[in-house]
N, C-alpha and C positions, 0 to 999 in steps of 0.2 A: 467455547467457540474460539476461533485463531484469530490472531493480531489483523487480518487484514478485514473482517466482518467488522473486528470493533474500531478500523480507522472508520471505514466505510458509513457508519452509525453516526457522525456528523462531524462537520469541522468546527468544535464548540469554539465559543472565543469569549474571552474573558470581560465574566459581565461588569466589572470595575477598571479603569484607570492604573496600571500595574508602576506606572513611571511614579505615583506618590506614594506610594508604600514599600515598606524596609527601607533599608537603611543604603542597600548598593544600587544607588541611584545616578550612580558617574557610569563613565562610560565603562563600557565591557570591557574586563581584564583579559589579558589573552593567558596561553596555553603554550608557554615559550621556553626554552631551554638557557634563554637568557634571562628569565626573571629573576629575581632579586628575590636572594632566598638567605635565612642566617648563614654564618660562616660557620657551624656547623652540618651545612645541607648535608652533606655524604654519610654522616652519621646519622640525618634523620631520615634518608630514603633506606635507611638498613633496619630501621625499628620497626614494630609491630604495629600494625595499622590496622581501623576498620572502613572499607567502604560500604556505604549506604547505597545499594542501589534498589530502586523503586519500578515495576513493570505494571502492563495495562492487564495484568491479565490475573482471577483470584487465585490459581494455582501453578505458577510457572514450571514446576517439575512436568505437569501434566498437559499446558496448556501451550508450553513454550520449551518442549522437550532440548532445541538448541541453544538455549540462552542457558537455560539450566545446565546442560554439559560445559558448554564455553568456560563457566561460573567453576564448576569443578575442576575441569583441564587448570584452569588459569590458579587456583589456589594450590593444586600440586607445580605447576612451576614458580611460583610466589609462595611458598609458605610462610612470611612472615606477613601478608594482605589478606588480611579476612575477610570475605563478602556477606555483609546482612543482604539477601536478597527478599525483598519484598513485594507483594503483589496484591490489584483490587482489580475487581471489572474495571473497563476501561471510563467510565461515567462515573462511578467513584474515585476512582484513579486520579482522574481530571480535577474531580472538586478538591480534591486531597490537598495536589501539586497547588493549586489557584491560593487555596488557605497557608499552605507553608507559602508560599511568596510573597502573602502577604504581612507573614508573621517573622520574613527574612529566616526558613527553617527550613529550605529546600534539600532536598537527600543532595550526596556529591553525582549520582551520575541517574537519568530518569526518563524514563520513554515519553514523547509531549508529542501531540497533534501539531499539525505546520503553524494554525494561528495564533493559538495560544504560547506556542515558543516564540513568537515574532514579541508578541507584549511584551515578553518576558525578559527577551532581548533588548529590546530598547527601553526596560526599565534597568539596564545594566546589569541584571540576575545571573547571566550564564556565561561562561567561559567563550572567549572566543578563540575556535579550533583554528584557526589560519596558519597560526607556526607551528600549532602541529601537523600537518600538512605538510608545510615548508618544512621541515625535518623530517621528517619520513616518508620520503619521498617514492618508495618504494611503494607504500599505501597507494600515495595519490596516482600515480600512473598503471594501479591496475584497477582502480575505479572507475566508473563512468561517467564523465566530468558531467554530465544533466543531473546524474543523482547528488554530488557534490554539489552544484550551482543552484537546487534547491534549495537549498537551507543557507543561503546569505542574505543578510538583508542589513541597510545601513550601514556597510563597508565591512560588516564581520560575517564569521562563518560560525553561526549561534549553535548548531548541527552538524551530525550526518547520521547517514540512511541507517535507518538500526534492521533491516532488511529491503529487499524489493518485492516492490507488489507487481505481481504479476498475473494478469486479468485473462480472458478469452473464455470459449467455448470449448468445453471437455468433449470428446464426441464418444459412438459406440457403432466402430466400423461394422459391427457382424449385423446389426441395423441394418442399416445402408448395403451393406451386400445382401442382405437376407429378400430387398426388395429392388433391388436393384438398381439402386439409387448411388451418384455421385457424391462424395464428402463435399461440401460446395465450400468452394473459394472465392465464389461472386455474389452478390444478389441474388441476381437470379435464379442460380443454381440451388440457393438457398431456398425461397419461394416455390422453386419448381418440386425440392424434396419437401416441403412444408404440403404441398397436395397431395400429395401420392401419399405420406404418412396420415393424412386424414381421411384420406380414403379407407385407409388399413386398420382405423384407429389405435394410430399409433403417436406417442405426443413426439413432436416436433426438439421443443425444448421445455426443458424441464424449470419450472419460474416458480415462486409463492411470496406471491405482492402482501402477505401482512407483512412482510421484512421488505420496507420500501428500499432500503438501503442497498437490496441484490440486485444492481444494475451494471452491474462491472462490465460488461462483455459491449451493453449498449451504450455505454460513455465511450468505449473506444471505438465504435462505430461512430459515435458524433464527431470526435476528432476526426475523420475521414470527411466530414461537410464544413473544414477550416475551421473550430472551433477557437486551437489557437493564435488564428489568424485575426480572427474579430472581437476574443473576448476585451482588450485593450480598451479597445472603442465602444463598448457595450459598457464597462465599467465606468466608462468617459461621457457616456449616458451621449455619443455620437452615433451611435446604432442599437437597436431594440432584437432582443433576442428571438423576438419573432421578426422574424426575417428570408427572404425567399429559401437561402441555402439551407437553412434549418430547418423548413417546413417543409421539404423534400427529404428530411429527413425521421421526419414525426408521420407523416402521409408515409414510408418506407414499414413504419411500426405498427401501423393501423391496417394495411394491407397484409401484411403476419397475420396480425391477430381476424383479420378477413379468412383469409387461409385456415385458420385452424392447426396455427403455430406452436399456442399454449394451450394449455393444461384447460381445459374448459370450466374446472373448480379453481384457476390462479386465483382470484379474489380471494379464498379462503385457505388456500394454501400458506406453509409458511416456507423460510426458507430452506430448512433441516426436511421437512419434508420431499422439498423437490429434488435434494441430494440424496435422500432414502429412494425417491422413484426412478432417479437416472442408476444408481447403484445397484436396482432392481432386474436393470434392462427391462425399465417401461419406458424410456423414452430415448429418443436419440441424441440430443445434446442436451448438456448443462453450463447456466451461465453461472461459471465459477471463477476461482485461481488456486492457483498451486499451495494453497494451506488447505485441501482437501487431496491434493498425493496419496497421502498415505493411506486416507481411507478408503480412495478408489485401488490402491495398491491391493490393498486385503479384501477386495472387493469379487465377488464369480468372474465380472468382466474383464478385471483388469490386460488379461491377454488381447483385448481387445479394443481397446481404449486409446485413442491419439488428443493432443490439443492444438488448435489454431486459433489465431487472431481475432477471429471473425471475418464477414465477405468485405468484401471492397467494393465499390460502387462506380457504376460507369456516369453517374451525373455529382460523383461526390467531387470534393473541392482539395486542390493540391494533391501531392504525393498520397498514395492511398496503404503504397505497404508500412503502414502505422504497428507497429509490435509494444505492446502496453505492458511496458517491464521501468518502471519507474520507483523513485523512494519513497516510502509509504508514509513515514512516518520518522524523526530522526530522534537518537540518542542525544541527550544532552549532558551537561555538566555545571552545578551551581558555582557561580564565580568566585565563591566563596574559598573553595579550594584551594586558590590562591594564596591564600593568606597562612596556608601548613606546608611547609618542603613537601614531607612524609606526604601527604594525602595529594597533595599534587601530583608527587612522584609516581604514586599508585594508579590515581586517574589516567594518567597520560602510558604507564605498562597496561593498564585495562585499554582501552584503545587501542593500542598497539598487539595486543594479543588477539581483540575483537577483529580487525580488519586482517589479520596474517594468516597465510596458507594454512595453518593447526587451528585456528577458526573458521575457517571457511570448509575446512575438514569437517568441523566437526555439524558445521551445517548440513553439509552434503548428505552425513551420515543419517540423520534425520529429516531426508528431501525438501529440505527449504532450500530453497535460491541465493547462494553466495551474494554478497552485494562486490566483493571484489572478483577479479577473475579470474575461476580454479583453476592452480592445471593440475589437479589429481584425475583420477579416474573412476568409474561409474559403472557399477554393473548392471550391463542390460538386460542378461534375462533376468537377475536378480531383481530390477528395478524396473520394470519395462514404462510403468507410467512416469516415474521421473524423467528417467532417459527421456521420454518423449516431449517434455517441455523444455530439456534442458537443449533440444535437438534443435527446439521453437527459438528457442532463445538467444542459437547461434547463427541462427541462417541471414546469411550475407543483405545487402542492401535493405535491408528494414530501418526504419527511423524510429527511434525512442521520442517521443514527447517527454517536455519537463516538467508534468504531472499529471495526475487521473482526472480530468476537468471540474469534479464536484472538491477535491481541495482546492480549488483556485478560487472556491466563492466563499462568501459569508456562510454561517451556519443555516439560514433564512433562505439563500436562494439555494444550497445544496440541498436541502430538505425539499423546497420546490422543484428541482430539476428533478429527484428521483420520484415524489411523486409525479408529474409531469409525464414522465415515461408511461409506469404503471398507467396512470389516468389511462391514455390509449390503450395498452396493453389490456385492460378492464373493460374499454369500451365508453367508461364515464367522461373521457373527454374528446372533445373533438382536437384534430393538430392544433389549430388556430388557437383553439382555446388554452388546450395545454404548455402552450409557449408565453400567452399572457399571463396564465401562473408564474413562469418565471419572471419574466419581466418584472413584475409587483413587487415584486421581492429584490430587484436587483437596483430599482429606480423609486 
């Protein structure tokens, strides 16, 4: 499964206290060109090095086709850096990273969920990228400063984006023209093609609630009912998540599912399922993101296939054209690195070559979403479903949020919000009710 199913799978957070264990427990060292290296630095950034880098995923050749290329490109232009690349499911991954932290044995460079790299940060563990930033300046101004601005906390920049997640509804135009239906851009329109497909039976969107976690498309729909307007004050325990604007937005979910939106077996469905039935051309939309390209690429459909945001709402709250293209997840760096010229040297060219046009290339190449901004080129008929997101991607006035709203919570209330959704989605809960799940978990 791809990097963004296993952010998606929870925001774990570190069940111990990270500030009393090991030994770098000062403040964060930075990642600077003026650090204080032997007086033979130049001869030790020319020696043979290893970097440790550690991913979420058990096969990165396979599972992470662009990291793996990057990892190669980067050792033919560095032949003297050699990368151990390593990789777990992401839940092992996790426990991995938690225990070397604890044991001050953290690989130099390592893929971490937002919360558990915040511990880890203010137990001093990670490198802080700020100067590198400040000296390559080049990186930072073709970045998106919200994907940067996630990953500081406590005056440093513990991160950044190790890709963007990029969320919405896959669609299947020859659907929708086969019955005569609008691609909907509103509510309504959406509702409206939601009956006419159930008349037909024909599913709507394609969902499988045993993977609570596939709620991508509907979290960026809850941003459109001010989510990151009011989470502050909900956190602040000054407002309760069941709340009028949200529950215009759970009553929005429950009328779907009235309609005959989803899958009538979603309860049992999972979520590789409901990608095998949109990929089938049995259903009209899939709530996905862009680590499913390539297989809708190879897909009968694929000539056929666009992605959108999801509708926008005439009673939703703020700016509605919301485009859910944020940093999923950031790459980090153990502070440790610091303390070797050579392996600093190497950390800070891996970074440098990770964020540059020849990585972003080499992302392209394998339709994941640059996190800086390409200016190569893209073949469309060779590509057609890429092109289509990367089309999503650029389209003028849309606002980026500065993050998919379930990483803004604990692991307990992320886990409740997406069951929450589901609950309606199933039927099992009512709006009202499915909002005081959150709540519990948040208060």
């Amino acid at each position: 499964m791809r990097k963004v199913l296993s952010i998606a799978l929870a925001s774990l957070m570190l069940a111990t206290g990270l500030a009393g264990c090991g030994k770098n427990t000062s403040e964060g060292e930075k990642l600077s060109s003026d650090a204080k290296a032997p007086s033979d630095a130049k001869t030790d950034s020319q020696k043979a090095v290893t970097l440790f880098i550690s991913m979420h995923v058990a096969n990165v050749k396979d599972q992470e086709p662009y990291m793996y290329g990057i990892v190669q490109k980067f050792q033919e232009k560095y032949p003297n850096i050699k990368v151990e690349l390593q990789g777990d499911d992401t839940d092992t991954h996790v426990k991995k990273m938690k225990m070397a932290a604890q044991a001050n044995q953290l690989p130099d460079i390592f893929w971490m969920l937002p919360a558990p790299a915040k511990e880890m940060n203010k137990a001093g563990m990670l490198l802080d990228l700020a100067e590198f930033l400040k000296n390559n300046n080049d990186i930072t101004t073709s970045m998106d400063p919200k994907l940067i601005q996630g990953y500081q906390d406590g005056g440093k920049q513990f991160g950044l984006p190790y890709q963007a997640l990029v969320t919405g509804l896959w669609y299947n135009k020859a659907i929708f023209d086969q019955y005569k239906v609008k691609v909907p851009e509103t509510y309504d329109e959406l509702l409206a093609a939601a009956k006419v497909f159930k008349n037909n039976n024909v599913v709507t969107i394609a969902k499988g609630a045993k993977d609570s976690f596939s709620t991508w498309a509907f979290l960026g729909m809850l941003t459109r009912y001010g989510f990151f307007n009011k989470i502050d004050n909900i956190h602040a325990g000054k407002e309760k998540f069941n709340n009028p604007d949200f529950l215009k937005f759970y009553q929005k979910i429950d009328e779907l599912r009235t309609a005959g939106a989803f899958p009538e077996n979603v309860s049992t469905l999972s979520y590789f399922q409901a990608v095998e039935m949109f990929t089938a051309g049995k259903a009209a939309m899939l709530d996905a993101g862009v680590w499913e390209t390539k297989k809708i690429e190879a897909s009968p459909i694929a000539k056929h296939v666009g992605f959108s945001w999801g509708p926008t709402f005439s009673d939703g709250v703020g700016n509605q054209k919301v485009a859910m293209v944020v940093g999923a997840a950031p790459l980090v760096a153990s502070a440790s690195v610091n303390k070797d010229a050579a392996k600093l040297d190497a950390v800070t060219k891996f970074f440098q070559y990770f964020y540059s046009q020849e990585g972003a290339a080499v992302m392209a190449e394998n339709e994941a979403p640059p996190v800086v901004k390409y200016t190569g080129k893209v073949d469309k008929d060779k590509y057609p479903v890429y092109s289509a997101v990367l089309e999503q991607m650029n389209l003028p006035d849309w606002e980026r949020p500065v993050a998919q709203p379930d990483l803004v919570l604990s692991e307990a209330a992320a886990n409740a919000l997406n069951d929450s959704i589901y609950g309606v989605i199933n039927g099992i809960f009512k709006p009202s009710d499915a909002m005081n799940l959150v709540d519990k978990k948040l208060h």
